[in-house]
N, C-alpha and C positions, 0 to 999 in steps of 0.2 A: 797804352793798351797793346797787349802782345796782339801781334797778327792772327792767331790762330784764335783769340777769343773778339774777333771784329763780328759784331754783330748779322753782317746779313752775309758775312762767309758763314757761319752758325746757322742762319735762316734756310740757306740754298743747300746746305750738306743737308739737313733736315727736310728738306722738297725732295733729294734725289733719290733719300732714304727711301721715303714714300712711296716714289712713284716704284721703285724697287719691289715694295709691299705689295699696292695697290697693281700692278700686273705681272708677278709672279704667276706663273704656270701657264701661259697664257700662249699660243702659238696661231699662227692661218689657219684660215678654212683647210677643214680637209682635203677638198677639192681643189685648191688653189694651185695656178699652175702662172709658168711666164714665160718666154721667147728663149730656148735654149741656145739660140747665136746670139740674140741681144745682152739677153741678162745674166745668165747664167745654168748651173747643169744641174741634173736630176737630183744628182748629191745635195747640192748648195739649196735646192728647194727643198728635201729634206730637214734641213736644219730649222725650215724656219717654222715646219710643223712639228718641232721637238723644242717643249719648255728649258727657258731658262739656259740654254749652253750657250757660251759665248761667239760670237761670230765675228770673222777673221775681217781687219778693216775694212779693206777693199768690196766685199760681201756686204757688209754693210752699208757704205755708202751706193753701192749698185741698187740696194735693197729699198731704202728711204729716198731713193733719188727715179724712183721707176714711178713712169704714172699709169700703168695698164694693168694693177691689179686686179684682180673680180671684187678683192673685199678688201681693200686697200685700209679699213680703219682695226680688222681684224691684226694687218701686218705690221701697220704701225704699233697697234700695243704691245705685238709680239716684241719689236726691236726697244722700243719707250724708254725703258732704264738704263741699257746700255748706249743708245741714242744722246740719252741728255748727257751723259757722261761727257761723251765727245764732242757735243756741242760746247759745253762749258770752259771743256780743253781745248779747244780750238785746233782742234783735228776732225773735222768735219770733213772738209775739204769740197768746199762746192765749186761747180764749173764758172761762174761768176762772181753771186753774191750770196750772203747767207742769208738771203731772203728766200732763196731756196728749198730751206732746211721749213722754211714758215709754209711754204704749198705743199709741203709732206703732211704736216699738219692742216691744215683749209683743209686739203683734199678729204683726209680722215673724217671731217667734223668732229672733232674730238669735244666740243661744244655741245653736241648732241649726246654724250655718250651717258652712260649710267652717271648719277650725281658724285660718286665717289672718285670715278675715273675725272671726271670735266674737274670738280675741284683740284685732282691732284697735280693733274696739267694744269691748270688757271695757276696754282701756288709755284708750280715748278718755276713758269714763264717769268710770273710776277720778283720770285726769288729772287730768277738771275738776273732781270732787269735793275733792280737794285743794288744786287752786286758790283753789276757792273759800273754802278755811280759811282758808289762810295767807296767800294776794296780799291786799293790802292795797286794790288798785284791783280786784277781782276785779267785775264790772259784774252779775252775778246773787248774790240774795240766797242765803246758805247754806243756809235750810230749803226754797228754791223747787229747789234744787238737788239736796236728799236725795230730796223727794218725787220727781222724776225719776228720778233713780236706784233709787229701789225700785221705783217703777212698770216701769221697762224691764228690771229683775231680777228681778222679783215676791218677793225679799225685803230687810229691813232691814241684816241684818248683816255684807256686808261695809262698808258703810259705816257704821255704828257703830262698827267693830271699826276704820278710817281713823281715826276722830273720837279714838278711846283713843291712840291711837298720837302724832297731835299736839295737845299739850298744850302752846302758846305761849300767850301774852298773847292775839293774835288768835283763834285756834282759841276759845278760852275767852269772849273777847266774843261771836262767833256762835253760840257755844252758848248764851249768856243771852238772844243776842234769837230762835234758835228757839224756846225753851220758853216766850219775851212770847209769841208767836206761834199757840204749839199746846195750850197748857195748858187752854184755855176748853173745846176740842173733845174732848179728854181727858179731864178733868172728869167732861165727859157720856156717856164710853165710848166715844167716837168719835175714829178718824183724823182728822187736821188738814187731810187732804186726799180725795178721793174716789176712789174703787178702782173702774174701770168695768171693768179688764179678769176676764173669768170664773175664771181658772185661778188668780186671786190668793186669799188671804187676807186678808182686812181684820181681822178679829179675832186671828190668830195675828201680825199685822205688831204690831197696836194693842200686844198682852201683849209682844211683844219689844220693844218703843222702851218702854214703862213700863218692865218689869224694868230695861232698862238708866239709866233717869234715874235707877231708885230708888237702883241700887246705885253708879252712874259718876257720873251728872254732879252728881248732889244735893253731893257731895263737891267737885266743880271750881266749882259756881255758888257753896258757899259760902266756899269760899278765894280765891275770885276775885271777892269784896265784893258779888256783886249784892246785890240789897232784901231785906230782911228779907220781904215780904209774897209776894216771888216762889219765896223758899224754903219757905214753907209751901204753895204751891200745889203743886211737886213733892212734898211730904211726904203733903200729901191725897191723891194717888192711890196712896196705896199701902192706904188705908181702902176700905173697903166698905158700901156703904150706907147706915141711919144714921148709924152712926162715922161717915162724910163728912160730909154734909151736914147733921150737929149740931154740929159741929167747932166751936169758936169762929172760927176763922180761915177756915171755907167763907164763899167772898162770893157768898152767892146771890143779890143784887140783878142779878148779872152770867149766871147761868147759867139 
C-alpha cells in the first residue's frame, strides 16, 4: 500500500481538515489582553483577534503555552487548526514535554465546548493517536503522543483501550519503546510525565496504565520478542515494596 493511501494518514488529514472548518473565523474575546513583557505586544495580541491569519512560530508557541488568559478556550480555538498542524509536525516545541501541549487543552475544556467543536477535537486527538501506531513515518514519538492525549482528556483509557484494539507489528514496536521509555518512572510510583493540570489525577492515571501493562501488554511485549530484562521490568510493577526491590531482577543501580 502506498504511504500516502495508509489509512489513518487519510483519517488524521481528514481531522485537521475539520478542525480547519469547524473553527474558521473564530478569534479572542475582544477584551482579551496578556503581559506585554511576558508574552508579548499589542500588535502580536492583535492577531489573535483577527480570524484565520497565520501566526508566526514563535507567537504561537507563546500563545498555547501562556496560562493567564481571561478566556483561555476562546484562544485556543482561535489558534486550533494551525495548532494541530504543528503538533502533528513535531514543531511544537515544548519546554519539557508534550504533555504540555495537553494543559493547553485541559485548561480550555474543550470537552465542554459546543458538540461539534468537542467532536472535532475528540476526532482530531483520536486521529493522531492512531497515526501515531500504525504510520510507519508518523514524525512524533508514540508515548510523547499518549502523554498528550491523556493530559488534554485527563484520562488514560481511551487511548489504551485504541492501543488493544491495534495489535500489528508496528503498534507492537511502539509499545516496547514506550515502556524503554516509562518503566524507570513507574518503578518509582511515578507517571512518565508530569500532571500540572489540577482537575487531573496523577495517581488514578499511574494505577490505570500499570493494571493495563500488567495484564495487556506484558503479553504483546513478550510475544513480540522484546528483552528478556524489559519483561521483567513490567513484571516488577506489579510487586510492592520489598518484593520489588529485593527482586533479583530490580536494577537498582538505575532507580
Amino acid at each position: 500500500m502506498p504511504l500516502a493511501d495508509h489509512p489513518a494518514r487519510i483519517r488524521l488529514g481528514a481531522a485537521l481538515d475539520n478542525l480547519s472548518v469547524t473553527f474558521h473565523g473564530m478569534t479572542a474575546h475582544p477584551d482579551e489582553s496578556n503581559c506585554e513583557c511576558h508574552w508579548g505586544s499589542s500588535e502580536e495580541l492583535s492577531l489573535l483577534k483577527t480570524p484565520d491569519v497565520e501566526l508566526e512560530p514563535d507567537l504561537l508557541r507563546r500563545t498555547w503555552q501562556a496560562i493567564d488568559w481571561r478566556d483561555h478556550a476562546a484562544v485556543l480555538r482561535r489558534i486550533l487548526p494551525q495548532f494541530a498542524r504543528v503538533l502533528v509536525a513535531g514543531h511544537a516545541e515544548p519546554l519539557f514535554g508534550l504533555e504540555e501541549a495537553g494543559y493547553s487543552f485541559a485548561r480550555a475544556r474543550w470537552q465542554q465546548w459546543p458538540d461539534d467543536q468537542a467532536d472535532s477535537v475528540r476526532e482530531f486527538l483520536h486521529a493522531w493517536w492512531a497515526q501515531s501506531l500504525t504510520d510507519p513515518d508518523a514524525v512524533v514519538p508514540a508515548h510523547q503522543v499518549f502523554a498528550m492525549c491523556a493530559e488534554a482528556s485527563g484520562t488514560v483509557g481511551p487511548w489504551l483501550a485504541e492501543w488493544e484494539r491495534q495489535t500489528g507489528h508496528l503498534s507492537d514496536r511502539r509499545l516496547a519503546e514506550a515502556v524503554a521509555k516509562w518503566e524507570c518512572e513507574l518503578l518509582g510510583d511515578g507517571l512518565p510525565w508530569s500532571v500540572d493540570w489540577y482537575e487531573h489525577d496523577e495517581e488514578e492515571m499511574r494505577a490505570e496504565l500499570v493494571a493495563w501493562l500488567l495484564s495487556h501488554a506484558a503479553v504483546r511485549l513478550r510475544e513480540s520478542g522484546v528483552s528478556a530484562d524489559l519483561q521483567h521490568r513490567v513484571r516488577l510493577l506489579g510487586l510492592m515494596g520489598e518484593d520489588r526491590w529485593t527482586d533479583p531482577h530490580w536494577p537498582g543501580h538505575r532507580y
